[in-house]
N, C-alpha and C positions, 0 to 999 in steps of 0.2 A: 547285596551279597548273600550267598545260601548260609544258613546257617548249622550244616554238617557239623563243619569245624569245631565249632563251640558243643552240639550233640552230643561229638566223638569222646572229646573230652569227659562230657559226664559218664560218659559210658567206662573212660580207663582208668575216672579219676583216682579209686581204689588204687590201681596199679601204681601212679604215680605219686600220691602219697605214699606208700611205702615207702619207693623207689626214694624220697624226700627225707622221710625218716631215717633211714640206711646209712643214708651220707651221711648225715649229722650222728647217727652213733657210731658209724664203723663197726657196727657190729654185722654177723654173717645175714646174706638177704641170697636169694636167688628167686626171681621172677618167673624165671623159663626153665622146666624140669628139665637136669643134664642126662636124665639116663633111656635113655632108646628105649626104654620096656615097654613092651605089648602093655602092659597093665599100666602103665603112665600115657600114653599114647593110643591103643588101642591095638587091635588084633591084627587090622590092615594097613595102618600106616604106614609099616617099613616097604613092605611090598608096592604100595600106590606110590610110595615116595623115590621108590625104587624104577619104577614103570615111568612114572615122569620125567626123570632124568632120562635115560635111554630112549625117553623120547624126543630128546633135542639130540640125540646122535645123529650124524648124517642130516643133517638141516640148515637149512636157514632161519636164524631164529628172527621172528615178527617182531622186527622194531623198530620204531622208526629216530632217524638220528638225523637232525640239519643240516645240510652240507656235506654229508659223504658220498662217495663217488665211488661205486658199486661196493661189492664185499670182499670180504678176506677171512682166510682160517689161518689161525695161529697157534692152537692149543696141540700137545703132545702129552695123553697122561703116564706118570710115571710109574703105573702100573699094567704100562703095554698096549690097555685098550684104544679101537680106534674111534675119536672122537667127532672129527670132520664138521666139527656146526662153523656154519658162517653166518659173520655179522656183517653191520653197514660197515664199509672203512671209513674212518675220519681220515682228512687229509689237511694240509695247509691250507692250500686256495679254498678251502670251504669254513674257513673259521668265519667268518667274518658270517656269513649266515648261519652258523652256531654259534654264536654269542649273540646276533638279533634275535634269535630265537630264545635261547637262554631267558637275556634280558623283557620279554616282553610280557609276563607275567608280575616282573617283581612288584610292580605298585599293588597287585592285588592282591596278590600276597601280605605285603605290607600295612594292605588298610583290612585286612580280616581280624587281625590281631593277634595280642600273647596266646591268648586260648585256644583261639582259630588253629590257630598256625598248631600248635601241641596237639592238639584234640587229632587233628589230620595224620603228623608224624607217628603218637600211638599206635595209633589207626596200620599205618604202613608196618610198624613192628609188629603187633598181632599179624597181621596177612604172612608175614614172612616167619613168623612161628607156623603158623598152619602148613607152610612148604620146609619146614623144616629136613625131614628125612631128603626131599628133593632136594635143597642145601647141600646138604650133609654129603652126597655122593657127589654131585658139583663140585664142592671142595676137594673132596677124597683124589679126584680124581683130575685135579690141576694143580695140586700142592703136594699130592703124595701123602699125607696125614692117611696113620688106618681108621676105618670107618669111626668106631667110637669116639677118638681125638677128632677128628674131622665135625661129629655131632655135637661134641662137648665146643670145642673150641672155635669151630665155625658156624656155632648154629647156635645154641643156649646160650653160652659164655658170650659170644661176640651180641646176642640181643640184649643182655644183662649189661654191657658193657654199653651199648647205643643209649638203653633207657638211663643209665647214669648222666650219659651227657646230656641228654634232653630234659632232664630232672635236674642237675646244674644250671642248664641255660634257665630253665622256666624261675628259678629262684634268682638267679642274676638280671633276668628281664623285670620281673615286679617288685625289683630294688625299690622301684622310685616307684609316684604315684602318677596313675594317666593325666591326674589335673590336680588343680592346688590354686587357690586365691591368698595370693602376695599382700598385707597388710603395711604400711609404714606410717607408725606415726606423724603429724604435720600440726603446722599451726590451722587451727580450721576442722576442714574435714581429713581423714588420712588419705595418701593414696594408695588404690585401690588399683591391683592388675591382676586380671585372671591366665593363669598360665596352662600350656598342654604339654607333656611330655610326651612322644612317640618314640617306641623302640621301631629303628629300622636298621636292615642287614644292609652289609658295606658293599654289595655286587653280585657279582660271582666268583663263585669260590669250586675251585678245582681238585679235586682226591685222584692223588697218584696212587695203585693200590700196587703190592705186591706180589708175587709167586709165591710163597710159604703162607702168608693167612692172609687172603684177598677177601677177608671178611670182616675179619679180628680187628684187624690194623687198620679196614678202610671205614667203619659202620661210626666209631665215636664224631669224626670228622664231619664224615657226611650228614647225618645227624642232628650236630650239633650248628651245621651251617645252616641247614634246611631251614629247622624252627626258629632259628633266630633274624630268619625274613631271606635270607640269599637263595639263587637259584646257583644247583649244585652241576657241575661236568664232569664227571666220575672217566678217568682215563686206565682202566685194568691195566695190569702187566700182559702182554701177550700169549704168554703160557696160562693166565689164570684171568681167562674171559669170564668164565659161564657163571661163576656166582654173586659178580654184579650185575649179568648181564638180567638175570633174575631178578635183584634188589631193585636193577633201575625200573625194571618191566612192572612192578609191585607199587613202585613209587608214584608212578605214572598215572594209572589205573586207580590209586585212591585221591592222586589229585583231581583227577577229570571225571572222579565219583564227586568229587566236594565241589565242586564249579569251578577249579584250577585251571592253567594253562599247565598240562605235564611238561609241558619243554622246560620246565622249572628244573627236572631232574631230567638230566640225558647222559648217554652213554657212547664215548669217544674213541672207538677201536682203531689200534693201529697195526701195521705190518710189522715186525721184530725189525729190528733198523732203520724204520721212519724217521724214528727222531722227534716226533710229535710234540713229546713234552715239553722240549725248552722252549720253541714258539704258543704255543698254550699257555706254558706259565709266564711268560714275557705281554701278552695279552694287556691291553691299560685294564680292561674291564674286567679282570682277574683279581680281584682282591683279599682273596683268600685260599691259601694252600696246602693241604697237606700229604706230605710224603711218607713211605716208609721204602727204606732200602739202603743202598752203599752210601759209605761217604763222600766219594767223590760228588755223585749228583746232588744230596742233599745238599753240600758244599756251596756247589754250585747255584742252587737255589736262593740258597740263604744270600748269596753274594749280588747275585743277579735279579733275581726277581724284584726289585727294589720296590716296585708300586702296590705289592701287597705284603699280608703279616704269615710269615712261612712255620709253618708249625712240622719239623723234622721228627723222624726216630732212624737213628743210623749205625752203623757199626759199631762196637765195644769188646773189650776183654774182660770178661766177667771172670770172677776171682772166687777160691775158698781158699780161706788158713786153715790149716791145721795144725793144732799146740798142744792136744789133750784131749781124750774124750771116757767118759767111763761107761761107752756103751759102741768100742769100735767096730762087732759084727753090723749091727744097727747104722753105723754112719756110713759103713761100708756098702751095706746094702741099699741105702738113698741114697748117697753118689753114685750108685751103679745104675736105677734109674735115673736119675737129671741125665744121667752123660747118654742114655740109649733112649728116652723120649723122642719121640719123632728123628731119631738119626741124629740127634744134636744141630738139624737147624731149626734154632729157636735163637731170636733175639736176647733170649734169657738164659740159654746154658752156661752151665760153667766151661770156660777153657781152662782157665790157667788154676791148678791145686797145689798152692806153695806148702813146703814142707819142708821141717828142719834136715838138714846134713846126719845130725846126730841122731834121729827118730823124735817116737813120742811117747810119752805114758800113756795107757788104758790099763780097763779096768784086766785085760788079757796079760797084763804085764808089759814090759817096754819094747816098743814096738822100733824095728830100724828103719831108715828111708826105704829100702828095698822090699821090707816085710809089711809098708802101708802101702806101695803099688804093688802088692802080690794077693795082699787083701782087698782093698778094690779090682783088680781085677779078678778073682774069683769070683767076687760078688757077680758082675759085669753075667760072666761064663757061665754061672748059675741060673743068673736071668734070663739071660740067651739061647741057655742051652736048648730046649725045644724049640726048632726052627716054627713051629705053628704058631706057636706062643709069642714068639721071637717077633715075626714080620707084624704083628700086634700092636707090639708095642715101638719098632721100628719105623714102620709105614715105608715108602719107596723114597730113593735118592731125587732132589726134587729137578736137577738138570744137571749136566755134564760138569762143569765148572766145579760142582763140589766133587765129585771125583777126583778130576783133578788135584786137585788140595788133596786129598784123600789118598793118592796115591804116591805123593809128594812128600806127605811130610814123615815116612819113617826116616829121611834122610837129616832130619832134626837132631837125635840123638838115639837114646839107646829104647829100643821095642819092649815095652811093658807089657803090652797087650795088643795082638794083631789084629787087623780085619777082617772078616771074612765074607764073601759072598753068601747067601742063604738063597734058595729056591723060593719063591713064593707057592704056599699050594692052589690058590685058588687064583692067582694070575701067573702063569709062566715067563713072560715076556717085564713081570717086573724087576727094575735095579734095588736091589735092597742089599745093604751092609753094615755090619755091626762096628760100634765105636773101634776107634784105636787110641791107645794112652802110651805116650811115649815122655820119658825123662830126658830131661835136659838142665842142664845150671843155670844159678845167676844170672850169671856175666852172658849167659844166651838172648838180652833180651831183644832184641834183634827180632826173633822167630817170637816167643810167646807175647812182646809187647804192640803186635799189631792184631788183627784177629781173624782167625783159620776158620773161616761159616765150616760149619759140617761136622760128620762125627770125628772129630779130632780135638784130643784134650792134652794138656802139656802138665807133667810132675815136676814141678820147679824144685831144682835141689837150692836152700837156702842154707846160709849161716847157723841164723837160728829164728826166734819167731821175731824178734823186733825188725831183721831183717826182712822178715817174712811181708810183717804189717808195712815196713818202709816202700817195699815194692808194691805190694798192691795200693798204697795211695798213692805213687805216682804215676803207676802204669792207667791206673782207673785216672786219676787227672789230665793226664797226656793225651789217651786210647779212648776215656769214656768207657761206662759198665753199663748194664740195665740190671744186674744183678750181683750182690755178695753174699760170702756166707762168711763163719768162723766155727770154730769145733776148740772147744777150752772146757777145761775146769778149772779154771784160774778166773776168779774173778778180776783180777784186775788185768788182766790181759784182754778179758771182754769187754773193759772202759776202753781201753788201748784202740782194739777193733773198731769199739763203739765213734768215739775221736775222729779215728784215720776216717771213715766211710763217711760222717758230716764232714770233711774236708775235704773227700773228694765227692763231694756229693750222691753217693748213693745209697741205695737202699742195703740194710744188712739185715740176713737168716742168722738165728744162733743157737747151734746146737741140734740141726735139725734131724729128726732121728727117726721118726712116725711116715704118718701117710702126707705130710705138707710137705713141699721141695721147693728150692729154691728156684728154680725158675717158671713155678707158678705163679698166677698172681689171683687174687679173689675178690671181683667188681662191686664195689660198694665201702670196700674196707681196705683194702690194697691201692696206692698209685703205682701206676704202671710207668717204669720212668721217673725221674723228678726235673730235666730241664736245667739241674745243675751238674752235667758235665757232657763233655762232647758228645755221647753216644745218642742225646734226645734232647732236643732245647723246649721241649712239653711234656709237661704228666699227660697221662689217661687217668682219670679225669678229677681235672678241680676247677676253682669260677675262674682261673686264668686261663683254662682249655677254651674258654668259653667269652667270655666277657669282652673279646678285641674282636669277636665275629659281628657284632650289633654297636649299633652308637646311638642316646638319644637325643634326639634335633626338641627343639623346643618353640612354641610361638608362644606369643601373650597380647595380651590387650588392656586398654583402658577399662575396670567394668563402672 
């Protein structure tokens, strides 16, 4: 067996220890520089990164995938341009030789090793930092993210977030020791057994990726399955081909630089209502899954898939209280970013901002229900107001469906803040629109207690704040959150917050008022998720993301 593997490793080992170090203090790391500059990157990288994407425009992209039976175009970007690449189509009648194919590498895989196996995966995340900008527009332009979000979040962030998991796995694999001699005392001599410990991966393991971040959401997974010995079948969403299609093409290429079988990683395209996934993940030889998307299919996964361990992130109603703040232009002005961030589809925005009947105090003096959605939405309108500036930090609507929603829900309650259409200047033909915040009661929970993807956020008029806190732990228990906030100068209202969010298990922002938002999250220090409530039954990432992808088999002997 080559010994690249092991090479690779020394070559990233730097990287990886940090990446090691990170975890264990939670304090801030970033591996992969987030910011596009010439001067971080260089003078030509945007433009070659640029050039290579438009060069899979109108193509058939070279790859080869088992068992598909000619190709298909599926992508539509929601910035107008026209995209036309076509891949192999995966179909049913050819799984069965996608998964021989899969399957035929894994023993060697397996007998390379912890190191092996890491030193290779690195390996594939360096290569796919060097195509980063090529990323970058791949994203941009099957999820709608504008270019920077798209760089940061589909390109940096999401390598930052891969090297976590694999820097999880590789600490969870050398748990135990490759071998060990068994002593037991005896009358006589003792006996005497030498044992070997092998980590080996459970199969294959399959990543359903998404439309909104088919990189973010699909890279811990895959990842984390690779190195821990499985061969990976990466299924895109339809609309968001091209930036696996990339990852897998990367992935491929440094296996069968290392003396791999690349069918270790393949890439599984389908037509938009094939239906692929549920005979994929129904698969015996399926034994690892991960999804990001609705609840219904995650649902379904979890119920159905019985022969492997399903790792979900799915729908939720993410929540802010507000009781109090003594800095209300400041929180005004950070909710008005969280809610206009990529158009608000993010697994992590806020929908629902409970707020008392009666108002609030700030430091502006006492503020009414009607005078804290007049204040966020100003904010909102301020942020927005330059339409240049605007589609920036909006990016495009990512397909019809959230419109829909979007065009639906002023029929909720009463119009706090409208939508608007904006022109894109430098794409014509993209859908872009700005959030809408609309009030509603309590007793509405009907509408805010299920969850509206898109830029649409609900002003829950409340009692007061206990009731305030009473609904977001049940709506977040019932619905599932990926994200809370609270806004108090009441200390004891922020143990209250603090209470409710470990009850219903999520994560809670407090107070946030600067350049951190709550539905960001920051890889190394941040879980993304916690797996204790409906909206994700996994973090990103901890040694449980990780530790049910591998299992170690044991032999021994007399010595």
């Amino acid at each position: 067996m080559t010994t690249i593997g092991t090479d690779r490793l020394a070559t990233h080992r730097e990287r990886l220890d940090a990446a090691i170090a990170a975890i264990r203090g939670r304090g801030y790391h970033s591996a992969f520089p987030e910011s596009p500059s010439p001067r971080v990157y260089g003078e030509t990288a945007a433009a070659d990164g640029k050039a290579a994407f438009e060069a899979h425009l109108s193509t058939t992209y070279a790859l080869d995938t088992p068992g598909s039976r000619g190709t298909v175009i599926t992508e539509q970007s929601p910035f107008g341009i026209t995209m036309d690449v076509a891949y192999p189509r995966s179909v049913e009648d050819g799984l069965d030789e996608l998964m021989a194919a899969a399957q035929q590498g894994i023993s060697d895989w397996r007998k390379a090793g912890i190191d092996a196996r890491t030193g290779v995966t690195l390996e594939i995340l360096a290569r796919l930092h060097q195509r980063v900008f090529e990323l970058a527009n791949a994203v941009q332009h099957t999820s709608g993210q504008a270019f920077v979000m798209a760089f940061q979040a589909g390109g940096a962030h999401a390598l930052d977030r891969a090297l976590e998991a694999v820097a999880y796995a590789y600490e969870e694999m050398n748990r135990y020791p490759a071998e060990a001699t068994w002593e037991k005392p005896a009358k006589g001599n003792p006996i005497r057994m030498e044992k070997t410990f092998t980590v080996t991966g459970r199969g294959v393991a399959l990543v359903i990726g998404c439309n909104t971040f088919p990189t973010w959401n699909s890279w811990p997974g895959l990842f984390a399955s690779l190195v821990t010995g499985n061969a990976v079948v990466v299924k895109p969403h339809p609309l968001a081909v091209l930036p696996l299609a990339i990852t897998v093409e990367v992935c491929r290429e440094v296996l069968a630089e290392a003396g791999f079988d690349p069918n270790l990683v393949t890439l599984a395209v389908e037509r938009a209502g094939d239906g692929l996934a549920k005979p994929l993940a129904q698969r015996p030889e399926v034994k690892l899954i991960d999804f990001t998307g609705g609840t219904e299919f995650g649902e379904w996964l979890e119920q159905n898939a019985t022969q492997a361990t399903v790792f979900t992130e799915k729908a939720g109603v993410n929540a802010v209280i507000i009781d109090s703040t003594d800095a209300f232009k400041a929180l005004c002005g950070n909710l008005a970013f969280t809610l206009s961030l990529y158009s608000g589809q993010m697994c992590t925005t806020t929908q629902n901002i409970f707020v008392p009947a009666g108002g609030i105090e700030t430091d502006e003096g006492h503020k009414s229900f009607d005078e804290v959605g007049t204040g966020i939405a100003g904010a909102m309108g301020k942020l927005l107001g330059d339409d240049a500036r605007a589609v920036e930090i909006l990016g495009g609507i990512v397909n019809q469906a959230v419109i829909s929603r979007l065009e639906l829900a002023p029929e909720y309650g009463e119009v706090v803040l409208e939508s608007r259409a904006i022109q894109h200047p430098s794409f014509p033909d993209a859908v872009v629109r700005t959030p809408l915040l609309v009030a509603i009661d309590a007793k509405d929970d009907e509408v805010y207690g299920r969850e509206c993807f898109g830029p649409v956020s609900f002003l829950v008029r409340t009692a007061d704040t206990a009731e305030s806190i009473d609904l977001f732990r049940s709506t977040v228990t019932e619905g599932g959150a990926m994200t809370a906030g609270i806004y108090s100068t009441d200390a004891g209202v922020l143990e209250q917050a603090r209470d409710a969010a470990l009850d219903a298990g999520v994560a809670l922002s407090e107070n946030l008022t600067g350049q951190v938002f709550v539905n960001q999250s920051a890889a190394f220090s941040d879980f993304h998720g916690t797996g204790a409530n409906p909206a994700a039954n996994a973090t990103y990432t901890d040694g449980a993301y990780v530790a049910s992808r591998f299992r170690v088999i044991q032999s021994r002997r007399h010595v």
